[in-house]
N, C-alpha and C positions, 0 to 999 in steps of 0.2 A: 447553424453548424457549431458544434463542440469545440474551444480551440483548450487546447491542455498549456495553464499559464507556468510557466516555469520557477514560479517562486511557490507555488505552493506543492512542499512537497508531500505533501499526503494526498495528492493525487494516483499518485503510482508509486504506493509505498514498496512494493517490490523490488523497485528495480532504482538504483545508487543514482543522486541527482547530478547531473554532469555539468548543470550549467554554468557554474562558477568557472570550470575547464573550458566551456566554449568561450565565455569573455577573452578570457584571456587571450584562447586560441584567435579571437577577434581582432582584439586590440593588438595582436602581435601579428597579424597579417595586415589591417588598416596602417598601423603607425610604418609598417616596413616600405607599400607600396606607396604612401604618402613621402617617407622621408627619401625613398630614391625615384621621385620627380615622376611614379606612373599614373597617378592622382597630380596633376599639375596644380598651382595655386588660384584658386577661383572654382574649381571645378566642381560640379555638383555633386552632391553622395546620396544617390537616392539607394534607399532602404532595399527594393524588390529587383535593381539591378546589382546589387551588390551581395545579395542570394546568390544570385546566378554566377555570378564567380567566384565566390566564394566559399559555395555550397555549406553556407550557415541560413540558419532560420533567423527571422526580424529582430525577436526576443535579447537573442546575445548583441547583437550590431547592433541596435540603438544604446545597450546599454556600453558599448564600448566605442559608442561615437560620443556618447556624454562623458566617457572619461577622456579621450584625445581632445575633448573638450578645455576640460580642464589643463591640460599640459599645451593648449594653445598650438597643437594642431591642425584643429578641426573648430568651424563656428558654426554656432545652433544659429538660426534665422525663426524667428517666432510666425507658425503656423507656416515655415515654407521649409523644413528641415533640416538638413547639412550642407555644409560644406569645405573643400580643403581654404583653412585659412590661407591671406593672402601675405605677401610678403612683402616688406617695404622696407626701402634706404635705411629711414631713421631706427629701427629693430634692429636689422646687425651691426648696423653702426655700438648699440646699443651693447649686443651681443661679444661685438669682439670687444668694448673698451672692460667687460668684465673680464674676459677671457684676458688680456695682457695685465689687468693688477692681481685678479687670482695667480695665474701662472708665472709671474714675475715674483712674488711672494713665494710660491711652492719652492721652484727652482734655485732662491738664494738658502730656504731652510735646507733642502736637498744636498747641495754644495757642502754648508756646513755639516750636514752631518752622516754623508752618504761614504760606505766603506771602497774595498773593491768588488764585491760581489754585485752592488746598485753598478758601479762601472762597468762590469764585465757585459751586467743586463742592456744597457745603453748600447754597447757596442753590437754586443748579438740584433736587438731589435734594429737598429741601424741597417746593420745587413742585409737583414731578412726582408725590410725596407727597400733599400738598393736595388736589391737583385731581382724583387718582384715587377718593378718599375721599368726594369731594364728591357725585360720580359714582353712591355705591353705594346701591344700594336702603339700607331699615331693618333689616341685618343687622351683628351684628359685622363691622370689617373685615376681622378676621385668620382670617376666613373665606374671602377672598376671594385668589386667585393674583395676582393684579395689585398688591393693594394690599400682600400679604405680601414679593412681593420688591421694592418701591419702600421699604419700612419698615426692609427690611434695609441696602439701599443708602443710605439716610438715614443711618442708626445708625452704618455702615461709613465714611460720608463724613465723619463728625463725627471719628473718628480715623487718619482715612488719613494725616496728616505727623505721628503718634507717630514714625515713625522706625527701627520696629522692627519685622520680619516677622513671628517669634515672637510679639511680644504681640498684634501683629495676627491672627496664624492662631488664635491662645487666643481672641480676645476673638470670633471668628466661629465659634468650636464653641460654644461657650458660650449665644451669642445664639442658634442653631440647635436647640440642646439643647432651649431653654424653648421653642421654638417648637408642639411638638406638647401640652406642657402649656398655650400659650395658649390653642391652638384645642378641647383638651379645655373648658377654662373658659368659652370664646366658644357653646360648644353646649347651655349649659343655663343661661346668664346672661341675664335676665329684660330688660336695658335694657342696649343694644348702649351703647360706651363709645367716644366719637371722641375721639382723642389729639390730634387737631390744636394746638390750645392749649398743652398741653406740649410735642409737638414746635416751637413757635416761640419757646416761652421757652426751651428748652435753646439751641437755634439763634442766641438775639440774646444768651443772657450768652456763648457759643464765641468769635461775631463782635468782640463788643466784649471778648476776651480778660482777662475773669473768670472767673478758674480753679476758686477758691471755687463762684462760686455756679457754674457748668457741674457742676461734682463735688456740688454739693447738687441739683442739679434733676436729674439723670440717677440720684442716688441715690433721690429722691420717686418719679420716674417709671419705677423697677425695683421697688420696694417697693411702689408700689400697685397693679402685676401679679401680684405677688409674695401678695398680702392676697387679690386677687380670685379667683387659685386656691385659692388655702386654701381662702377659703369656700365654693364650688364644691366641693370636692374633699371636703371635711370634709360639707357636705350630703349629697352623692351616697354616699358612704358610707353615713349614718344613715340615706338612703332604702333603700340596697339591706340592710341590717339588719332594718328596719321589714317591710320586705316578704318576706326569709324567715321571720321570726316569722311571717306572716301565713299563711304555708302550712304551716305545721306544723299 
């Protein structure tokens, strides 16, 4: 049987080659159901069941499980395919200690040299922050689409006049990075946890340009995500242990 390969495009010189648009379209559906915990960590990613939900052909998906490859969400297994990488203590431990010296850097250049209109933004994103939170049923928030990208733009606002693009693009993978170990942590945590209160104490030492204590309160308030995955993660472990012993 014929199968039409998609790199070669003089196959069907007629008609515009799309496949560069399907990767994408791929890797921006894999990385999204991966990073909000529908692909759990461990779980398999077989190629021909991932058609079927996906309603893409093989060609793009492998080629965009080799890239989440590379950005270490996904792990190739030689001759047994994909899978969603897994997740473990020592990685966000890893994750948040970059995340407090990048954003503790951002934040003091920021201070120095951020006008009122960087203030004004802090306080708007803040807001818009607050009031979405306020909003949510009795669910973690970082559950929630609305509430995760107002949390980002919050966190982003608080270093927007560092001054530096670099540190800025660092300090928004990073944040990103932890984002799929929050919602890991937010799905089996007993007492959903509202940040509100830290986020207006980071927010008023920025304001009244206290470098100190902004770099001490953004380091408490990476560290005690930091602690709640652990526990979470260190639990779920000793469950899933507990319960193979059990089937032996």
């Amino acid at each position: 049987m014929h199968k039409t390969n998609f790199m070669h495009k003089t196959a069907l010189p007629h008609q515009p080659d799309s496949a560069p648009a399907l990767v994408v379209q791929a890797v921006s559906q894999l990385r999204d159901a991966i990073m909000w915990v529908k692909f759990p960590p461990g779980a398999k990613l077989k190629v021909a069941e991932l058609q079927d939900k996906l309603g893409l052909s093989s060609s793009p998906l492998r080629e965009a499980l080799s890239r989440l490859v590379s950005e270490g969400l996904v792990e190739a297994e030689e001759r047994r395919g994909f899978r969603v990488a897994e997740v473990t203590v020592d990685e966000f431990e890893d994750v948040a200690r970059m995340r407090i010296l990048l954003e503790q850097e951002a934040v003091g250049l920021a201070i120095r040299r951020g006008d009122d209109a960087w203030e004004a933004e802090i306080v708007g994103a803040f807001h818009r922050l607050a009031v979405v939170e306020e909003r949510l049923p009795d669910i973690a928030p970082s559950l929630d689409r609305d509430w995760s990208e107002r949390h980002r733009v919050f966190h982003m606002a608080l270093l927007a006049a560092c001054g530096s693009p670099h540190l800025l693009r660092l300090c928004g993978d990073f944040f990103q990075r932890a984002e799929r170990f929050r919602r890991i942590s937010a799905r089996f945590r007993e007492q959903p946890r509202r940040k509100s209160d830290e986020h207006a104490e980071i927010m008023r030492a920025v304001l009244a340009r206290d470098t100190k204590a902004a770099s001490r309160l953004l380091e408490r308030h990476i560290r005690q995500t930091a602690d709640n995955v652990a526990a979470v993660l260190v639990a779920s472990r000793a469950a899933s242990i507990a319960a193979a012993g059990r089937k032996r």
